[in-house]
Backbone as JSON, one array per atom type, in Angstrom:
{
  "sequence": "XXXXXXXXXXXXXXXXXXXXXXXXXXXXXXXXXXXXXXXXXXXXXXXXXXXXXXXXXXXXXXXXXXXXXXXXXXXXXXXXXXXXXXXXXXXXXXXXXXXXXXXXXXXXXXXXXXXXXXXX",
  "N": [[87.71, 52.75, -90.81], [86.92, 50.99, -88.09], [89.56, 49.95, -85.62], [89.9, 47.5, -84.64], [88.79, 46.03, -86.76], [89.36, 43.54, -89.0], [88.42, 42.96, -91.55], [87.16, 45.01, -94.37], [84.21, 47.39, -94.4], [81.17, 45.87, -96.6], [78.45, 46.97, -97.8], [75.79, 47.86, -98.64], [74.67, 49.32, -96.03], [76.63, 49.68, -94.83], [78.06, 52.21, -92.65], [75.7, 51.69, -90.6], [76.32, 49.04, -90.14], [78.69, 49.2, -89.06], [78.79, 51.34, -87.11], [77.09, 49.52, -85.04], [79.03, 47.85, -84.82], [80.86, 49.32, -83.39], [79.66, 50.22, -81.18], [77.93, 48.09, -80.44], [76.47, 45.11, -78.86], [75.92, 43.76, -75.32], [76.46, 45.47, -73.24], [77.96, 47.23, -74.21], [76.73, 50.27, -75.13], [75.27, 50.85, -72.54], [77.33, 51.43, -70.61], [78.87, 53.57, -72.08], [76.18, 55.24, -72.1], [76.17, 55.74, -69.13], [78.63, 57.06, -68.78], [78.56, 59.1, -70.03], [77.62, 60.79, -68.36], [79.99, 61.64, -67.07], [83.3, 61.12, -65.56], [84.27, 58.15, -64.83], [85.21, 55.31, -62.25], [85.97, 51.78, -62.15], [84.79, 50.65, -60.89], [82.65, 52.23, -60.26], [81.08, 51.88, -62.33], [80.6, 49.37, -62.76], [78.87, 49.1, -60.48], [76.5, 50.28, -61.04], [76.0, 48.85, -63.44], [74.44, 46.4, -63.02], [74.33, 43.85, -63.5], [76.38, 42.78, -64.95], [79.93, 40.65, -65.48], [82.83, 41.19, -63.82], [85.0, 40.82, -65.64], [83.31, 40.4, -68.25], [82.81, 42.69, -68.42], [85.23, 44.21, -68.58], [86.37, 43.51, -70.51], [84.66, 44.92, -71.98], [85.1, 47.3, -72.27], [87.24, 47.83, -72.99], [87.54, 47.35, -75.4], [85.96, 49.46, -76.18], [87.9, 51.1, -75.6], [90.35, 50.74, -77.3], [88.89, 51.32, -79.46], [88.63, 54.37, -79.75], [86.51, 55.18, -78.07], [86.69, 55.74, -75.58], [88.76, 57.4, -72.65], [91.22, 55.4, -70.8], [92.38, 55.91, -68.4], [95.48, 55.5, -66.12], [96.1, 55.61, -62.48], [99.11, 55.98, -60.91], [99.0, 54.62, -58.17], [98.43, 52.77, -54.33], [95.91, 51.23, -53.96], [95.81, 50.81, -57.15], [94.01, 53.06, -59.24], [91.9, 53.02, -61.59], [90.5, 55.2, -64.29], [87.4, 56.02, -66.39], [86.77, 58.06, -69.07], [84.43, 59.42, -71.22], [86.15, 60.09, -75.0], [86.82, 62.46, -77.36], [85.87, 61.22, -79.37], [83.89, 59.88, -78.76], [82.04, 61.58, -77.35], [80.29, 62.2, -79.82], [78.63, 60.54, -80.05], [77.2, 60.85, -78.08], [73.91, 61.99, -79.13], [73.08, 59.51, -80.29], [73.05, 57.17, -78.09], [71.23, 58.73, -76.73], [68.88, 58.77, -78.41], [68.58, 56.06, -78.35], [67.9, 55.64, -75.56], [65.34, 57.31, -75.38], [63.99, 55.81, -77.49], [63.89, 53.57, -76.31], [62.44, 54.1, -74.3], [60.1, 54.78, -74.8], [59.07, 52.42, -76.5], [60.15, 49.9, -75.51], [60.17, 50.03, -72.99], [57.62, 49.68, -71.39], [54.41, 49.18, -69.9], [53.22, 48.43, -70.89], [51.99, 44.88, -71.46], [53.65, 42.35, -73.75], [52.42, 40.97, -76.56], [52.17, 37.76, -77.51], [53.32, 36.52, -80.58], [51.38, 35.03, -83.18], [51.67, 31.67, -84.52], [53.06, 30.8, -87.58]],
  "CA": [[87.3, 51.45, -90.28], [87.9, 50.57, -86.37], [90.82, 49.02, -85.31], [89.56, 45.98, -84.5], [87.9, 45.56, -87.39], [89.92, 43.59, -89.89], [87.76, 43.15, -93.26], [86.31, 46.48, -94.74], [82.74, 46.83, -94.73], [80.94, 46.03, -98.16], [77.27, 46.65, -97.93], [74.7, 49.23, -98.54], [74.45, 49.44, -94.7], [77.82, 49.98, -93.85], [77.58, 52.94, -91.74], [75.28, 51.17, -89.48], [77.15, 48.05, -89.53], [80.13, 49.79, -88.5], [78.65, 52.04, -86.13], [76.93, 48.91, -84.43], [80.29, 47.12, -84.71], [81.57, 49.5, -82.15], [78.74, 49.74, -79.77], [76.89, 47.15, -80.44], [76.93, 44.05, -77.6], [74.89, 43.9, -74.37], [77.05, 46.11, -72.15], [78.72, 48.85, -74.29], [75.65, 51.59, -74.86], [75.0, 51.07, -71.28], [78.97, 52.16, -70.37], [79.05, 54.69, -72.69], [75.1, 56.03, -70.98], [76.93, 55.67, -67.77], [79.82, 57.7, -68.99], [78.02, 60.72, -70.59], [77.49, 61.77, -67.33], [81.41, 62.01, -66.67], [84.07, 60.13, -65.49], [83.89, 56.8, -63.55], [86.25, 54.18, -62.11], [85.51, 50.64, -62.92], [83.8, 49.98, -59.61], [81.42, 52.85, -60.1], [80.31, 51.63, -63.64], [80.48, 48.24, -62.33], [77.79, 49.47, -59.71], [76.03, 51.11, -62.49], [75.61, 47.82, -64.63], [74.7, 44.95, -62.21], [74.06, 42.46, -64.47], [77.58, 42.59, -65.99], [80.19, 39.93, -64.8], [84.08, 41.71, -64.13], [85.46, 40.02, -67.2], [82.79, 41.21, -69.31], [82.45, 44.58, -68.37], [87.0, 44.44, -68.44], [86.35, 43.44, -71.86], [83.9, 45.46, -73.56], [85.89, 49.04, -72.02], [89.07, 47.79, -73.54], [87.02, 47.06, -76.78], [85.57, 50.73, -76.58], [88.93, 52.23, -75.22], [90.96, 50.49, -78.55], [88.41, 51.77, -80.74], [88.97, 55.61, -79.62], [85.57, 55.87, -77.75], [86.56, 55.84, -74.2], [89.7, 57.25, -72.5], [91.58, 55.12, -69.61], [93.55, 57.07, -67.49], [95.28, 54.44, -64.44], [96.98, 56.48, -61.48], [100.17, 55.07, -60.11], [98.62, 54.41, -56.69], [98.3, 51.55, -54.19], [95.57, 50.19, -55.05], [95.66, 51.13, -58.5], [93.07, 53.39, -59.46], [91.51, 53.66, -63.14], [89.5, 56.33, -64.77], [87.15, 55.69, -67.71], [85.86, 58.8, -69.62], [84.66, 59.57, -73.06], [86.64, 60.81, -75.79], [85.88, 63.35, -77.84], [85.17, 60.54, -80.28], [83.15, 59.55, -77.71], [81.16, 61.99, -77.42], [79.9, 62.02, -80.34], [77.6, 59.09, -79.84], [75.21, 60.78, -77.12], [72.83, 62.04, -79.78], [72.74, 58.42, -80.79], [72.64, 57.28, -77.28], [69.85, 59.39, -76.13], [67.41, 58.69, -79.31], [68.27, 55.04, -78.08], [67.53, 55.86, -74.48], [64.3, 57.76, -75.65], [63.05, 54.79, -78.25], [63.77, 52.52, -75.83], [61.74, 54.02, -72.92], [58.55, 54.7, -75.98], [58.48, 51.56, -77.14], [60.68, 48.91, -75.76], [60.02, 49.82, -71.25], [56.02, 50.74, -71.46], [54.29, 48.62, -68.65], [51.66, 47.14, -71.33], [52.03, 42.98, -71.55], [53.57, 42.43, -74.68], [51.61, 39.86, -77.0], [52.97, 36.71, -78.81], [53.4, 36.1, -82.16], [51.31, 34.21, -83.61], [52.65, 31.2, -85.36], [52.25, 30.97, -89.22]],
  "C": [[87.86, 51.31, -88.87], [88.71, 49.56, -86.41], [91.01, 47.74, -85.28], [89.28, 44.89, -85.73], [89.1, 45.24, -88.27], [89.72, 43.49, -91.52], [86.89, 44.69, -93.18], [84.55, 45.88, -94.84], [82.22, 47.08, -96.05], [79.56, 46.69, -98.81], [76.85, 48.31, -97.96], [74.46, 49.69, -96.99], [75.73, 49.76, -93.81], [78.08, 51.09, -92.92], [76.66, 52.42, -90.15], [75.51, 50.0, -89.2], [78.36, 48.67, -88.86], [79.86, 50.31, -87.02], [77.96, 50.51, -85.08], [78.01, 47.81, -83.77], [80.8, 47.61, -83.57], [80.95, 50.15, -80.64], [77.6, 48.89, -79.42], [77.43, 45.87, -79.38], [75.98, 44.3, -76.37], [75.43, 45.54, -73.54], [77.36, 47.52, -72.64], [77.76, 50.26, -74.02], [75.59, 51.93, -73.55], [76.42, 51.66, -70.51], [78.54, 53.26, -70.66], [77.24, 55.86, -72.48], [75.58, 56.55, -70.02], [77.85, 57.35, -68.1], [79.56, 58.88, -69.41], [77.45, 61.41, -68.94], [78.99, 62.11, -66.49], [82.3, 61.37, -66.09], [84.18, 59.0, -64.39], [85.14, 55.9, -63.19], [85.23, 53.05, -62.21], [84.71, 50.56, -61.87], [82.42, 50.82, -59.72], [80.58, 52.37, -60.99], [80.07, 50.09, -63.38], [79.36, 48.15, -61.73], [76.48, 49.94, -60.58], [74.82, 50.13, -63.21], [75.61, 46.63, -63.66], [75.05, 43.72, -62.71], [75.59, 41.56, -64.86], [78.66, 41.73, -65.04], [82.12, 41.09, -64.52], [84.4, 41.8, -64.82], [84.73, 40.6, -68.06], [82.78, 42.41, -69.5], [84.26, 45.1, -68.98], [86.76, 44.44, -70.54], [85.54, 44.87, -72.72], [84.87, 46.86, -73.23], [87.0, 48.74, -72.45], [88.33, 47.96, -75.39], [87.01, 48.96, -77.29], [86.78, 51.76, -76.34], [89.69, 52.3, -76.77], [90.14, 51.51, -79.87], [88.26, 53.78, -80.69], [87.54, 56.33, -79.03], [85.85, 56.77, -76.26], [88.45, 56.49, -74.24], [89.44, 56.64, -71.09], [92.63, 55.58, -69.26], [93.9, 56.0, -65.9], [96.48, 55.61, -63.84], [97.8, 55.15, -60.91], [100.01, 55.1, -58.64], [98.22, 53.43, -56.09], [96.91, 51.91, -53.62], [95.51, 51.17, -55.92], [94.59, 51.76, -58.46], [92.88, 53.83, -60.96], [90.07, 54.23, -63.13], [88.99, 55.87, -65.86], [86.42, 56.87, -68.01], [85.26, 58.38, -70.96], [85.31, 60.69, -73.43], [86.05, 61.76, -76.65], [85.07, 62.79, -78.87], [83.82, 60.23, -80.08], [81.89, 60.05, -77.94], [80.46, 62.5, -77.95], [78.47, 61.28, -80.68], [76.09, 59.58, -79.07], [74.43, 61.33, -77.85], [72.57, 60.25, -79.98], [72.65, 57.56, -79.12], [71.05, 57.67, -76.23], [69.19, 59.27, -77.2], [67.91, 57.23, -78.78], [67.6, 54.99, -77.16], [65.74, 56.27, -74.98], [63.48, 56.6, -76.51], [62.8, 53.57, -77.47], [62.25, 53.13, -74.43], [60.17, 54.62, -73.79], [58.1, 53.5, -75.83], [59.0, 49.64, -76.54], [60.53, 48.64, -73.53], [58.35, 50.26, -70.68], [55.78, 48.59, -69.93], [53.22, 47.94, -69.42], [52.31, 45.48, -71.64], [52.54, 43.34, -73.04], [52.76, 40.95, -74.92], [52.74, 39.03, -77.58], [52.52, 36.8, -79.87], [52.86, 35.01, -82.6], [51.96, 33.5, -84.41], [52.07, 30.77, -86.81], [51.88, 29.6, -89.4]]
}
């Protein structure tokens, strides 16, 4: 169970509750995309992920560092400089990663209009 996590999971689904538990959220996948191409400082992944605010982005890489995806590596230098890779836990994930990347750019970045839903 991840670190974070303090109740066990109970369900027929646990596996993919779990696994969504620790990259599930707006920001993380997109890090840990980022990061399969090798190691970044916060500013680069910052650059990376526009959208994302300091704070959030500070957050979710502490989330994914705790849970043994990411390593942070800070150099004792003025200004400070930190490293974020992946672990070997880590890297684990880019099969799951890249069939996201790939389902997403099938079915979820196509250039047709989507329709509404009708209402019942």
């Amino acid at each position: 169970m991840p670190p974070r996590f303090k109740e066990p999971y109970s369900s027929a689904a646990c596996p993919v509750e779990a696994t969504l538990g620790l990259i599930g959220g707006k920001w993380k996948g997109i890090a840990l995309y980022h990061l399969m191409g090798g190691t970044l400082r916060f500013s680069e992944i910052r650059r990376r992920v526009p959208g994302v605010t300091q704070r959030m982005l500070t957050t979710q890489l502490r989330e994914l560092e705790v849970d043994g995806l990411i390593v942070r590596v800070v150099y004792p230098e003025v200004p400070p400089r930190v490293e974020y890779s992946l672990s070997a836990k880590g890297r684990t994930l880019e099969p799951v990663i890249v069939a996201l990347k790939a389902w997403g750019e099938a079915h979820a970045c196509s250039s047709q209009p989507r329709t509404a839903v009708a209402a019942a």
